[in-house]
N, C-alpha and C positions, 0 to 999 in steps of 0.2 A: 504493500500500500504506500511506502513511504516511498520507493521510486515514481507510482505514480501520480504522486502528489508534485515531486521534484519536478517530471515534466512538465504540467499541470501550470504550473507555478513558476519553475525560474526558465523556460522555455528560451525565453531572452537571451538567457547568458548563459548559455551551454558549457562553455570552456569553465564555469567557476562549479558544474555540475558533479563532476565524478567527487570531490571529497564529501557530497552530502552523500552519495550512494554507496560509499563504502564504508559510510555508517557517523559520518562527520553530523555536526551541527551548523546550526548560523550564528551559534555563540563569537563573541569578539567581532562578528561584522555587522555590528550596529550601525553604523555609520557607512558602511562600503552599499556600493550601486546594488549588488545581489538583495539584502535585504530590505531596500528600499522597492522593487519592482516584483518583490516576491511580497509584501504587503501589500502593495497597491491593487495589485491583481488578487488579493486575497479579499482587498474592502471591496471592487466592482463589484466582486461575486455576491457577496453578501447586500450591498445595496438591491444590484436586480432580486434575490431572492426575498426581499424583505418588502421591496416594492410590491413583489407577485403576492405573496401573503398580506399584504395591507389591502390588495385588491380581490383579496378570497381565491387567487390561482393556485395557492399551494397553502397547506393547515399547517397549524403550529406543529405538528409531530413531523413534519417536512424540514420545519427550519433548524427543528431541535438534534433530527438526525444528521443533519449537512453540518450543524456545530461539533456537534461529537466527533463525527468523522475526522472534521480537521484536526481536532485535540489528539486522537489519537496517533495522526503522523505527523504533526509539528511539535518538536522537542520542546521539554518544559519551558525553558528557559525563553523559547520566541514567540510563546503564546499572548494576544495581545489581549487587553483587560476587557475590551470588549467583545471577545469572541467566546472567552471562560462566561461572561455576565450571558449573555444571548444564549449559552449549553444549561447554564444550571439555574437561569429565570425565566428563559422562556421568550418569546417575542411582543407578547402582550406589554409587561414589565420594560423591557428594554425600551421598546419604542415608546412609551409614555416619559421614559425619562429625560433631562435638560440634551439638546444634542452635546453641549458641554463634559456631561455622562457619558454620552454614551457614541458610535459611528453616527455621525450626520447621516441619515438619508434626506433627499431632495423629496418633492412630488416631481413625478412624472410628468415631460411635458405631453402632449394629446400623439404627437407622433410613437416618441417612445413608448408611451401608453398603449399606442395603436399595435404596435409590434410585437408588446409584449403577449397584449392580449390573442394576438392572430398566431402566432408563431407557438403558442402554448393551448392552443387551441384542437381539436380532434375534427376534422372537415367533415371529414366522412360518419361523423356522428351528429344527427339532427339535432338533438338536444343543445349540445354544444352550438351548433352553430346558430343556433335561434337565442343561445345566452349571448354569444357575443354580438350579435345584429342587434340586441337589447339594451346592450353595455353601448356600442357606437352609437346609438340614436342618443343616448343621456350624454354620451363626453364631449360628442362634437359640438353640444350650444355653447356660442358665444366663442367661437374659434374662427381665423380667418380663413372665409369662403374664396379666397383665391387660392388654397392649398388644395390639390383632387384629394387628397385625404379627406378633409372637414366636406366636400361637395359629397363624397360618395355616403358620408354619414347624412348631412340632409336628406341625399335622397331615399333611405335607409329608412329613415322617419316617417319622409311620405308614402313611403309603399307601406309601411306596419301600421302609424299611427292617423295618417291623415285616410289613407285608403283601405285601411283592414284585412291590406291583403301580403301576408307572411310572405307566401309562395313568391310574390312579385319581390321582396325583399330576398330572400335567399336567392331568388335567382342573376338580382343586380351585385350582392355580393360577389357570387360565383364567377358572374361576368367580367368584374372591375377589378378585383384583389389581384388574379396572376402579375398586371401590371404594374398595380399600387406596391407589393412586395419588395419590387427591389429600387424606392425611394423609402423605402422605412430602416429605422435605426435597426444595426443588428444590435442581437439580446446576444449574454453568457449563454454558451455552452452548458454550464453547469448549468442554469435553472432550466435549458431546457432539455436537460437530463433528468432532473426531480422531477420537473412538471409531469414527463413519460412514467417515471416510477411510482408517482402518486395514482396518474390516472391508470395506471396497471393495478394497484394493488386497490380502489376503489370497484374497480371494475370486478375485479376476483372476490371482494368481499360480496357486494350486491348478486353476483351469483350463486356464493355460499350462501347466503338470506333465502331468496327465489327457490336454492333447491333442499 
């Protein structure tokens, strides 16, 4: 696990790689570029994940296991105060606390938003797709309508809410997203490896229920 944490993480700087994998630490490089870019890339991840969970894409036992995990292959010594606080309180607790406490998260602007919610999203699952066509009719008001992002959300609206007709909305989505896709922010990796593992193990539970 802790090699692939190492790639994971200090990807960047390969040549300072092999002494963590043959069992080194990041002790004494406080200060040096490695543990500056192996943090940084450790707070993204934790932002988008925390972002997804503030937005109900992933539950607290999602961010509670992505905290542990890291605990477990980042050495005592380079564990940062807010990623122990986020493993043994929980995300609730964290996020109510001064950002001063705790990892600054931002809000999401409507694109990022957009991205995260479409990219973590199941297509090919109606349900899903009728939550997120739900979710864009609410975020796009009051965004500017010269971005196709914010238009394809109006029109999103008028096909659900102004016209009543769902089918007309899933199918303007289906139509407009392949291209809207690659003008949206990319998302971590990482959440959108949780977001699969959650909706894998949601999906396995509610069949254990059903049968």
């Amino acid at each position: 696990m802790y090699q692939g944490l190492a790639r994971r993480y200090l990807r960047p700087l390969g040549f300072l790689m092999r002494p963590l994998l043959d069992g080194g630490t990041l002790a004494g490089l406080t200060n040096g570029p490695l543990l500056m870019a192996t943090a940084k890339l450790l707070e993204d991840d934790a932002r988008w994940i925390l972002a997804a969970w503030r937005d109900r894409l992933l539950d607290e036992d999602d961010v509670r296991s992505w905290s542990a995990e890291m605990l477990e292959v980042i050495p005592a010594v380079d564990v940062p105060e807010w990623l122990l606080d986020l493993c043994t309180l929980g995300p609730i607790v964290c996020m109510n606390k001064p950002s001063s406490d705790f990892l600054h998260v931002p809000e999401l602007d409507f694109r990022s938003a957009l991205s995260l919610h479409v990219r973590t999203c199941d297509l090919e699952n109606s349900g899903e797709v009728d939550a997120l066509i739900a979710w864009i009719c609410r975020a796009c008001m009051g965004e500017d309508l010269d971005r196709p992002e914010v238009r394809l959300g109006y029109l999103l609206d008028h096909d659900l809410n102004d016209c009543g007709r769902p089918d007309w909305a899933r199918d303007a989505l289906a139509n407009e997203l392949p291209a809207l896709l690659g003008q949206l922010a990319p998302v971590s990796e990482t959440v959108l490896r949780i977001a699969g593992q959650s909706r894998a193990r949601r999906h396995a539970e509610a069949k254990r229920v059903a049968g």
